[in-house]
C-alpha positions as CSV (number, residue, x, y, z in Angstrom):
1,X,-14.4,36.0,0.9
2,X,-17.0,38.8,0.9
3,X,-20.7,37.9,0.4
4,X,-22.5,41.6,-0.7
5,X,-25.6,42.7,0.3
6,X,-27.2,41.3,-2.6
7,X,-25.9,37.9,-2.4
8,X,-27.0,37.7,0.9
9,X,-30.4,39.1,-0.2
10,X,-30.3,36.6,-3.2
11,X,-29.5,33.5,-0.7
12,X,-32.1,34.5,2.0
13,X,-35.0,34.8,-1.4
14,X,-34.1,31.0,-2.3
15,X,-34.1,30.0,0.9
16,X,-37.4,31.3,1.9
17,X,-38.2,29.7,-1.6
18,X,-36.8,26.2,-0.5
19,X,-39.3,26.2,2.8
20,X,-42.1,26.3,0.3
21,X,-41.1,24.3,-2.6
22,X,-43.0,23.9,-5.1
23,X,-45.1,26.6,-4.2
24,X,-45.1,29.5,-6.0
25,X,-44.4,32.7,-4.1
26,X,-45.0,36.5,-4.7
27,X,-41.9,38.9,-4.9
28,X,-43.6,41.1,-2.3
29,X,-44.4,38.0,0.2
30,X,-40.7,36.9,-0.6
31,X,-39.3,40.6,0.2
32,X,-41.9,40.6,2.7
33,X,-40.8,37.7,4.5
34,X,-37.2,38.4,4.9
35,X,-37.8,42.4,5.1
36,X,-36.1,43.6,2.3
37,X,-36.8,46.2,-0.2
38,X,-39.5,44.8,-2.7
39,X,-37.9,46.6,-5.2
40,X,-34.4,45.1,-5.1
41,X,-36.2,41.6,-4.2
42,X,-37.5,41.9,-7.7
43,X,-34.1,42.1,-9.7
44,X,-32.7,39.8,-7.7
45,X,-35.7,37.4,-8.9
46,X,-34.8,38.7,-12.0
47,X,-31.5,37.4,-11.8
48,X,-32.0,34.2,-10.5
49,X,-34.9,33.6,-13.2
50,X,-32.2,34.6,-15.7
51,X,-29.5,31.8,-14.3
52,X,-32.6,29.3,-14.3
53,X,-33.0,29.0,-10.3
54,X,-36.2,30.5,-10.2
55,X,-39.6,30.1,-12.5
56,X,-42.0,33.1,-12.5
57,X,-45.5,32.3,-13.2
58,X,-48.3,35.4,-14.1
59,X,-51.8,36.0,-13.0
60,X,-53.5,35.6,-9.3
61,X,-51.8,32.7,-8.4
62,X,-48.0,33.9,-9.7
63,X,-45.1,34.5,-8.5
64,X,-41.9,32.6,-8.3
65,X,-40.4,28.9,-7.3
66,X,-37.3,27.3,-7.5
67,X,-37.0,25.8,-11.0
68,X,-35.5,23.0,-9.3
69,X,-35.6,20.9,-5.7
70,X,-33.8,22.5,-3.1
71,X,-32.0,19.3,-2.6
72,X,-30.3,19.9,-6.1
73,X,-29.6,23.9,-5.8
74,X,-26.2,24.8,-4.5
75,X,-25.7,28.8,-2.2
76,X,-22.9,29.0,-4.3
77,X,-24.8,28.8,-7.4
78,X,-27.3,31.6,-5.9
79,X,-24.0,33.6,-5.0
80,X,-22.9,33.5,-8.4
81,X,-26.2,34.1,-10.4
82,X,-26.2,37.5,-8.4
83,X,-22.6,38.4,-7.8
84,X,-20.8,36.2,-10.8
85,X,-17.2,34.1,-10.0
86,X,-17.2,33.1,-5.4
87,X,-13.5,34.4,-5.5
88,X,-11.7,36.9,-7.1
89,X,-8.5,39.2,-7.2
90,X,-8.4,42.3,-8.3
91,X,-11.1,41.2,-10.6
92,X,-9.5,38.6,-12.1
93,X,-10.2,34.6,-11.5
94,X,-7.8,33.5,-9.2
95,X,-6.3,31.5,-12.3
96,X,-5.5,34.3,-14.4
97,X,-3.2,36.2,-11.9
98,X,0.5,35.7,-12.3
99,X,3.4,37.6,-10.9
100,X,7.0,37.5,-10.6
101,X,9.7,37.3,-8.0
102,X,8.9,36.4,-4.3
103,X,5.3,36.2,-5.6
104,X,5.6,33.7,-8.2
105,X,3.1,31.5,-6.0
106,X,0.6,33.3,-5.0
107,X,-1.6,32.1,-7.6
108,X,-2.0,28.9,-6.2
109,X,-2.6,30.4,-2.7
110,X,-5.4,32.1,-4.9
111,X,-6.6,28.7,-6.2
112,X,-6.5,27.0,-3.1
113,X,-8.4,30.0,-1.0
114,X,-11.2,29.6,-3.9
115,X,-11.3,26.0,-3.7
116,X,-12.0,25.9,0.2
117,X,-14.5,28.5,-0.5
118,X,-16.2,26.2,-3.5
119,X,-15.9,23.4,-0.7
120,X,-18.7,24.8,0.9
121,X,-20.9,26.9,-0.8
122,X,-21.0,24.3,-3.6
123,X,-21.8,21.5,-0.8
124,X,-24.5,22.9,0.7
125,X,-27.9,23.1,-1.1
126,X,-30.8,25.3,-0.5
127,X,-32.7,22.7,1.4
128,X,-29.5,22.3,3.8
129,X,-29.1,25.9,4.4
130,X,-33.2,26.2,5.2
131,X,-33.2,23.1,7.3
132,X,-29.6,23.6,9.2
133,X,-29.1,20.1,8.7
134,X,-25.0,20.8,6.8
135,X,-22.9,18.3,5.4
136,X,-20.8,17.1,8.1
137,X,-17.8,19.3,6.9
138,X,-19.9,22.4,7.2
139,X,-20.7,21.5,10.7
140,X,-16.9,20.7,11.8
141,X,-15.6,23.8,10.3
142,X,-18.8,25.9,12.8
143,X,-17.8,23.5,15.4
144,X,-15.0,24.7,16.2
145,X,-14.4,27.9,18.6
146,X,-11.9,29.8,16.6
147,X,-14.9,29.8,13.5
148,X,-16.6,32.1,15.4
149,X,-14.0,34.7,16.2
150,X,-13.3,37.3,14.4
151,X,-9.6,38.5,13.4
C-alpha cells in the first residue's frame, strides 16, 4: 500500500480536526497547524467537504469541522475521499483483475492484500488516530519488531 502525499495531508487535516471537534477551524490554522501548503490544504477541504467529512461554515467565525464525531469517522474513509479505492492494481479494483496460467490466483492474493489493508484503516477512526489509543489489532501488528523494519 502507498498512502500519497495528499492522503497523508488529507489524514493529518481530520486529525487536527478530530482534537477540536466540534469546533470549527480555518483552512489556514488547519494548514497552519500541520505546516502544509494553505493552498493545497484548501482542496483537500474541498474534497473532504465533497465526500461529507467536513462542514464549511462562512463569515468571522468559519471555517471547517468534521461533519461527524471522530469516534464515527474511519482513516480509510479520509484516504479514499482524497485518493479514491485503499488498493489497487494497475488501476483496476483488485476484483476486476483476472489472468491466466500460473497466475490464475492472484486475484485473490489481490483481495486478501486489500482486505488486511481495509482491516485497519477502516478500524481505526479519527479520534483513535488523534488520541493513539488503536484498536487492540492495530497495536499487535506495531508491537511487533519486524513492523518497524523496512524490506
Amino acid at each position: 500500500m502507498q498512502v500519497s502525499a495528499r492522503g497523508e495531508y488529507a489524514v493529518r487535516i481530520a486529525v487536527t480536526l478530530a482534537t477540536g471537534h466540534p469546533r470549527t477551524v480555518s483552512a489556514s490554522s488547519l494548514a497552519a497547524a500541520q505546516a502544509l501548503p494553505r493552498k493545497f490544504a484548501e482542496v483537500i477541504l474541498g474534497d473532504l467537504r465533497r465526500a461529507g467529512l467536513v462542514d464549511s461554515a462562512r463569515g468571522v467565525e468559519g471555517g471547517y469541522r468534521l461533519s461527524r464525531d471522530p469516534e464515527e469517522v474511519s482513516v480509510g474513509e479520509v484516504l479514499r475521499a482524497v485518493d479514491g479505492p485503499l488498493s489497487g492494481v494497475r488501476g483496476r479494483r483488485p476484483e476486476e483483475t483476472s489472468y491466466e496460467g500460473a497466475a490464475v490466483n492472484l486475484p485473490r492474493l489481490w483481495v486478501a492484500a486489500r482486505a488486511a489493508v481495509r482491516s485497519v484503516l477502516d478500524e481505526v477512526s479519527l479520534a483513535q488516530a488523534a488520541s493513539g489509543e488503536f484498536p487492540v489489532r492495530v497495536n499487535e501488528l506495531t508491537d511487533a519488531d519486524e513492523a518497524w523494519m523496512p524490506r
